[in-house]
Rosetta silent file (secondary structure, phi, psi, omega in degrees, C-alpha in Angstrom):
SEQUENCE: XXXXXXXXXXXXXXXXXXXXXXXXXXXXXXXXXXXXXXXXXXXXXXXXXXXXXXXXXXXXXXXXXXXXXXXXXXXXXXXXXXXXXXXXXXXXXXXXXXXXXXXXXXXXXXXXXXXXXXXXXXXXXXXXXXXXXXXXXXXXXXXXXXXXXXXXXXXXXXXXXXXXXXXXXX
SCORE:     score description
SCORE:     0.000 S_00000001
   1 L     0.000  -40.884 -164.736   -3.740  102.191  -72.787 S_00000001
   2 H   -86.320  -26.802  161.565   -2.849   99.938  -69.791 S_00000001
   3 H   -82.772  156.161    3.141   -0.243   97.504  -72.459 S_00000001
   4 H   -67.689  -60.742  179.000    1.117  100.770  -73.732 S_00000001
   5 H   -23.321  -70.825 -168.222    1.581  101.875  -70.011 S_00000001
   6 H   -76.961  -12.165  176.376    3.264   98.414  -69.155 S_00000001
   7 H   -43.178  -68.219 -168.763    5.390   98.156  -72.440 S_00000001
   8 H   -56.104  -61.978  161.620    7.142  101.739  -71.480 S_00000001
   9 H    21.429  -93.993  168.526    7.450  100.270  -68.119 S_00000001
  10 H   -43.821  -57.464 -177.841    9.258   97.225  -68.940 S_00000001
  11 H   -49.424  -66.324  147.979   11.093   98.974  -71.602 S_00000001
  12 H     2.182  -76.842 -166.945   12.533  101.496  -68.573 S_00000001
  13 H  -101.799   39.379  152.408   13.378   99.193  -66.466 S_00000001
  14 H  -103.365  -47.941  167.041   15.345   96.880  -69.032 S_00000001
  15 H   -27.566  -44.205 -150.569   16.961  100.117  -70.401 S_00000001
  16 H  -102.328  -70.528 -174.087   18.385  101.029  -66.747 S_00000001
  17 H   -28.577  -65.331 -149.592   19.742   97.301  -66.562 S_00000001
  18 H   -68.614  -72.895 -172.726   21.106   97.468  -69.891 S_00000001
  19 H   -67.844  -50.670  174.464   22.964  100.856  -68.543 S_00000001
  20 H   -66.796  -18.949  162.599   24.025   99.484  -65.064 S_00000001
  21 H   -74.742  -34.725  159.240   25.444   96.349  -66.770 S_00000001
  22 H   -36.605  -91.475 -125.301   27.673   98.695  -69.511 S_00000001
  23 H   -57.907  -76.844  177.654   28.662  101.004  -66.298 S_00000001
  24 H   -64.550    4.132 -176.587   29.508   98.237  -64.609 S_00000001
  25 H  -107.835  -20.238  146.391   31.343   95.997  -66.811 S_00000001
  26 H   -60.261  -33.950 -159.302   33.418   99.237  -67.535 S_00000001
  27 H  -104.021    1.471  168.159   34.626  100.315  -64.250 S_00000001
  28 H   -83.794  -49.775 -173.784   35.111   96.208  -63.425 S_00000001
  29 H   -66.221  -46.990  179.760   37.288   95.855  -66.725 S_00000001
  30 H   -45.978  -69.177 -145.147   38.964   99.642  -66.264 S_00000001
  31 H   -72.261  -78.534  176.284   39.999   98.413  -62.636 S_00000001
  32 H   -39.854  -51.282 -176.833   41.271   94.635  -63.521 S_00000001
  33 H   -86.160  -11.398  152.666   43.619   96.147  -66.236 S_00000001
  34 H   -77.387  -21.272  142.029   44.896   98.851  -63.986 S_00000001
  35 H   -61.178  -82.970 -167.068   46.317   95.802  -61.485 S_00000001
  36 L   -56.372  -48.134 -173.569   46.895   93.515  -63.917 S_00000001
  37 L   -95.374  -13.028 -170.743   48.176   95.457  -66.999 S_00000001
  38 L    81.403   -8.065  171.637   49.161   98.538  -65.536 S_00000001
  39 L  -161.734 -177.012 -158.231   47.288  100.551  -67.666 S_00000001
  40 L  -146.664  154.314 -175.533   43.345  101.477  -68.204 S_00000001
  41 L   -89.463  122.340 -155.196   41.042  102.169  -70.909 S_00000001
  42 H   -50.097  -79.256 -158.549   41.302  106.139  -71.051 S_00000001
  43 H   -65.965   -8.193  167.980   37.507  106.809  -71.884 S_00000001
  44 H   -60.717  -15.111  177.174   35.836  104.544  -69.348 S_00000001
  45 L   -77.508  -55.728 -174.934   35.965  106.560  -66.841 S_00000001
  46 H   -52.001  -38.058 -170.808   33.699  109.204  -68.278 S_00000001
  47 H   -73.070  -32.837  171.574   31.461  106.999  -70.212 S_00000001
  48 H   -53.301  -37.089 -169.169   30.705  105.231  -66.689 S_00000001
  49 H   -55.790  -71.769  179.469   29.935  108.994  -65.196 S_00000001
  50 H   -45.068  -60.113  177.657   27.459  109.729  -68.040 S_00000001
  51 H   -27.960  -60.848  179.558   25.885  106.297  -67.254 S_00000001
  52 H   -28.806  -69.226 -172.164   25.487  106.997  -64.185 S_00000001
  53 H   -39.614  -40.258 -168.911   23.742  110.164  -64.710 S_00000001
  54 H   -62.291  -56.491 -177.362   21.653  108.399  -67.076 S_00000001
  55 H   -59.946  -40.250  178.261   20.447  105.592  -64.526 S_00000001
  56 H   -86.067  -21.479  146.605   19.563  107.888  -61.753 S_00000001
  57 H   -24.964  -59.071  177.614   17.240  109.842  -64.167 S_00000001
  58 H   -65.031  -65.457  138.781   15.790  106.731  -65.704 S_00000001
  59 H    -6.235  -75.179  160.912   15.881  105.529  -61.777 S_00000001
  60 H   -52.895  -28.844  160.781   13.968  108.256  -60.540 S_00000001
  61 H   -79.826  -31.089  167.575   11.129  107.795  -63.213 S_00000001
  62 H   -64.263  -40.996 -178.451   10.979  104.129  -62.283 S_00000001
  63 H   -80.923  -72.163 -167.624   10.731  105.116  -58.049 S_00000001
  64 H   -30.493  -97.738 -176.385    7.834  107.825  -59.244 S_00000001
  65 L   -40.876   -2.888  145.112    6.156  105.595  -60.912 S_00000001
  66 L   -84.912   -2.232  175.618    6.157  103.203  -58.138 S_00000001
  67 L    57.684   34.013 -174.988    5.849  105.075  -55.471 S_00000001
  68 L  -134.011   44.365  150.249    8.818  104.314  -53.700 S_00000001
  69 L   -53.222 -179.210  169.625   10.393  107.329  -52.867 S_00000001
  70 L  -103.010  130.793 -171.828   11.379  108.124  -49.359 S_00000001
  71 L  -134.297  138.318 -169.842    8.343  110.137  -47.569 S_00000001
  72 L  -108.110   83.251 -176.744    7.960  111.630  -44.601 S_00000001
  73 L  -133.544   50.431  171.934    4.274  111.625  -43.467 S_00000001
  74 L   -83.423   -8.727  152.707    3.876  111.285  -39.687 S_00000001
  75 L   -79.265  -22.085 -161.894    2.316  114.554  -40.193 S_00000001
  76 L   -85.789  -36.311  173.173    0.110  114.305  -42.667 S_00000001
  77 L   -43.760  -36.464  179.189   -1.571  110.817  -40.898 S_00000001
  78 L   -47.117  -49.536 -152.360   -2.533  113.120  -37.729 S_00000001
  79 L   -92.055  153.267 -177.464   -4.883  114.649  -39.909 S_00000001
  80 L   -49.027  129.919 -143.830   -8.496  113.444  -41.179 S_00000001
  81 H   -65.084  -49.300  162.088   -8.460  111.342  -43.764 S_00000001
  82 H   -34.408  -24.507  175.680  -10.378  113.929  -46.485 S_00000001
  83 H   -97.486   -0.732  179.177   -7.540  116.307  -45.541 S_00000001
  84 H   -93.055  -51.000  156.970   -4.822  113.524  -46.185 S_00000001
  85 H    -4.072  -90.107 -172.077   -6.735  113.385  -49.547 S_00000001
  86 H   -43.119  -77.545  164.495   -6.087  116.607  -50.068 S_00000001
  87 H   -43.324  -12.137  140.178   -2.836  117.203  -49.029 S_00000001
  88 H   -74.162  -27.267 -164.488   -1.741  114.590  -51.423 S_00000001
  89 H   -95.609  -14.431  170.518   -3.257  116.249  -54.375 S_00000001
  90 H   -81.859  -69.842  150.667   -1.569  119.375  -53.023 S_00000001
  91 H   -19.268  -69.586 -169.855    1.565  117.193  -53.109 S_00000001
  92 H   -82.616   -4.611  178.806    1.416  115.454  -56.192 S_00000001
  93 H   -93.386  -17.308  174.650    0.825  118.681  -57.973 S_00000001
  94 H   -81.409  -18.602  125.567    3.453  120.813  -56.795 S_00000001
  95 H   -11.180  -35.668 -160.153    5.386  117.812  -57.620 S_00000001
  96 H  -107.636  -34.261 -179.866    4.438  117.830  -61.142 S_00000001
  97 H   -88.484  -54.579 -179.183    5.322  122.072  -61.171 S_00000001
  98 H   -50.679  -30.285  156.473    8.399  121.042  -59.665 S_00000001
  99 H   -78.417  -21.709  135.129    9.456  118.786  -62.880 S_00000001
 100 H   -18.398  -65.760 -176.935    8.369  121.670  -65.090 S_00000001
 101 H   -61.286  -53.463  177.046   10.551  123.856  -63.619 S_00000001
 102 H   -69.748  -11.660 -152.939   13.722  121.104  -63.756 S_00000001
 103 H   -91.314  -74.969  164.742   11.928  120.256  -67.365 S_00000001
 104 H   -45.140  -60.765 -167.818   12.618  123.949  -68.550 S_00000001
 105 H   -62.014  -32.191 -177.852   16.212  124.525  -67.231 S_00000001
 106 H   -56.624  -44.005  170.885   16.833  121.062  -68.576 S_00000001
 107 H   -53.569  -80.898 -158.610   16.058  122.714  -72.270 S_00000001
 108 H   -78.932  -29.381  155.140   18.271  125.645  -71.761 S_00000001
 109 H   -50.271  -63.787  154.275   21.155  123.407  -70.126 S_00000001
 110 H   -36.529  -49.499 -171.831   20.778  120.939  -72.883 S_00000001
 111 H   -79.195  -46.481 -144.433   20.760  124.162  -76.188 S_00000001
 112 H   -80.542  -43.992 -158.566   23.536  125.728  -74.348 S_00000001
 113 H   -89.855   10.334 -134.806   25.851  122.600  -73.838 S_00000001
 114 L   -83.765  -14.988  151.981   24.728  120.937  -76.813 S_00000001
 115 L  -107.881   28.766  171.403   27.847  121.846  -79.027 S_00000001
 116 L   -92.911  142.584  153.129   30.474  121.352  -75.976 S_00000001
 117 E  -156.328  165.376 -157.904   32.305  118.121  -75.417 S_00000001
 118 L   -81.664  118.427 -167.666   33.792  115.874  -73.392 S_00000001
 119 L   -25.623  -34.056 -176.828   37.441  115.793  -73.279 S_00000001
 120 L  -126.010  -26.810  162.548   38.040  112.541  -73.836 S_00000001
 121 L   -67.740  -24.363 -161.429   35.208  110.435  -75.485 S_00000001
 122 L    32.303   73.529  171.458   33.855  113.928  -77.117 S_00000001
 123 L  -109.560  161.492 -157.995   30.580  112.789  -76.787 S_00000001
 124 E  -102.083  155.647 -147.226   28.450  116.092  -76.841 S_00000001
 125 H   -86.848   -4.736  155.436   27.837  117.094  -73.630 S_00000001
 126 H   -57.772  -60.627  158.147   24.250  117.821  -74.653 S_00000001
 127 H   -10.467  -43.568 -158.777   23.457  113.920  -74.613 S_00000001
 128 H   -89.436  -33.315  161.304   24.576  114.206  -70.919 S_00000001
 129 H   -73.691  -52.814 -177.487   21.977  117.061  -70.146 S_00000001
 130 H   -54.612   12.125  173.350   19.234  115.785  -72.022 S_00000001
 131 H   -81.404  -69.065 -165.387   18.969  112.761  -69.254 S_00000001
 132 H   -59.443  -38.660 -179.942   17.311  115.827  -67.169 S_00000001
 133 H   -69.900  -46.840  171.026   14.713  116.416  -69.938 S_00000001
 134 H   -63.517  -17.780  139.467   13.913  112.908  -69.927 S_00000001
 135 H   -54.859  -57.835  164.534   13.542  112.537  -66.612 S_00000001
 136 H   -27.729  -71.266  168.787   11.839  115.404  -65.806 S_00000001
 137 H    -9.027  -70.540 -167.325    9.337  114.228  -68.559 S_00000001
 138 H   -93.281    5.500  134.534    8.779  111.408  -67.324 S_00000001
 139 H   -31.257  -68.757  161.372    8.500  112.406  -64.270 S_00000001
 140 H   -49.193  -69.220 -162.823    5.662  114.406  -64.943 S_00000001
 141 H   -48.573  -41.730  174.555    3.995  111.934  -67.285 S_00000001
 142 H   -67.363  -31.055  169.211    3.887  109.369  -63.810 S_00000001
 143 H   -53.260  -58.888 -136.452    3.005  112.464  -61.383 S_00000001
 144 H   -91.201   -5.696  177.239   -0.181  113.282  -63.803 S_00000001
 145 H   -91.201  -12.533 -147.101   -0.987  109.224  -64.149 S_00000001
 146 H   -87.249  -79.323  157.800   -0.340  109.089  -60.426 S_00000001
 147 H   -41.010  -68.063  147.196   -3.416  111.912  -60.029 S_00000001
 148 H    -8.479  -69.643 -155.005   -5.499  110.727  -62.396 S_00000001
 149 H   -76.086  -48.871  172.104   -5.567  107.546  -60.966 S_00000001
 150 H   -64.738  -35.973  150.871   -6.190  109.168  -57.460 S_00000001
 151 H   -30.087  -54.024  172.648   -9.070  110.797  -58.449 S_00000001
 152 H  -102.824   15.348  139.412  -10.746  108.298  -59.948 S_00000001
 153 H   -83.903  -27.843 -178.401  -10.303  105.625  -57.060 S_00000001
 154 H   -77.708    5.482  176.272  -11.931  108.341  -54.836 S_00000001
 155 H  -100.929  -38.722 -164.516  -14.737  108.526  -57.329 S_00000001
 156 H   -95.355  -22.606  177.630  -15.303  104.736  -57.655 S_00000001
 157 L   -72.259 -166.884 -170.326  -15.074  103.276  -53.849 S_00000001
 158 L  -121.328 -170.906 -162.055  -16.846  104.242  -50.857 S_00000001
 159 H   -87.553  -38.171  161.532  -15.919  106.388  -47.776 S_00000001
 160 H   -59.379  -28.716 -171.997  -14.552  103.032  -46.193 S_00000001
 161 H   -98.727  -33.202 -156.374  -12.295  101.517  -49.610 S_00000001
 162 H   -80.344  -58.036  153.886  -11.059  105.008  -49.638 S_00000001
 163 H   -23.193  -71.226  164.694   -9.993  105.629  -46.338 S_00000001
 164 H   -46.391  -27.595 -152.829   -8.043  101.772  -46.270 S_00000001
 165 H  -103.558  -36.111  167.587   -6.701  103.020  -49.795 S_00000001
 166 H  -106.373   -2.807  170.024   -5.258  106.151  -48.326 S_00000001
 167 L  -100.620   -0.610  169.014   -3.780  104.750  -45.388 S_00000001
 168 L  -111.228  -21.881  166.240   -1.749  102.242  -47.830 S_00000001
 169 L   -68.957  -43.142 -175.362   -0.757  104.943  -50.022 S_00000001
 170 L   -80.745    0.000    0.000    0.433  107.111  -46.871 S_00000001
């Protein structure tokens, strides 16, 4: 399980490279031939846009799993460490209903635009929604390894590893 785990990993974050080098090697070439030549490759703009979109999904699955969102918890440290427990687990699940919720709209955003296209590559503009199902997804999938995995370090340490363990987490 833990090589499947780091394959998709890896796989992630070469994908997201892979798309910020394309992105960028468009909107560096688009730019250099609008000085130099006077003229620009028409569809470059858009195809960078979509990229984009793509990388901060694919981004955002990459921070989850890593835990390096930006968090705001000078409140939750006041409180005893069993209720900073808690109040993560309270956290990570309305986390996990909050990608549900963006998971589902992503579905009906996706079916709706999914014969629409884009004026000028007329790539279909589902492709361009469907970034939000995969993110959500995978969102989720990092949320629910993310619990897991707190649960059972607070099953295998002691009232001392847990505490140190939750004060590196916060």
């Amino acid at each position: 399980m833990d090589s499947i785990s780091k394959t998709v990993s890896k796989a992630l974050d070469v994908f997201c490279v892979v798309l910020l080098v394309i992105m960028s090697l468009l909107v560096i070439v688009n730019v250099a031939m609008r000085f130099l030549l006077n003229s620009s490759i028409v569809f470059s703009e858009e195809i960078s846009r979509f990229l984009f979109i793509w990388v901060v999904y694919i981004g955002a699955i990459i921070a989850v799993r890593d835990d390096s969102h930006i968090y705001v918890d000078f409140i939750r440290k006041k409180f005893p460490v069993k209720l900073q427990f808690v109040l993560k687990v309270v956290c990570e699940i309305a986390m996990i209903l909050g990608c549900l919720l963006f998971f589902l709209g992503s579905i009906d955003l996706t079916e709706v635009n999914i014969t629409d296209h884009s004026p000028v590559a007329g790539i279909s503009l589902g492709f361009v929604y469907s970034a939000g199902l995969l993110g959500s997804f995978g969102m989720m999938i990092m949320l629910c390894i993310r619990l897991i995995r707190l649960f059972t370090n607070k099953a295998k340490h002691t009232d001392s590893t847990v505490k140190h363990e939750v004060r590196e987490e916060l």
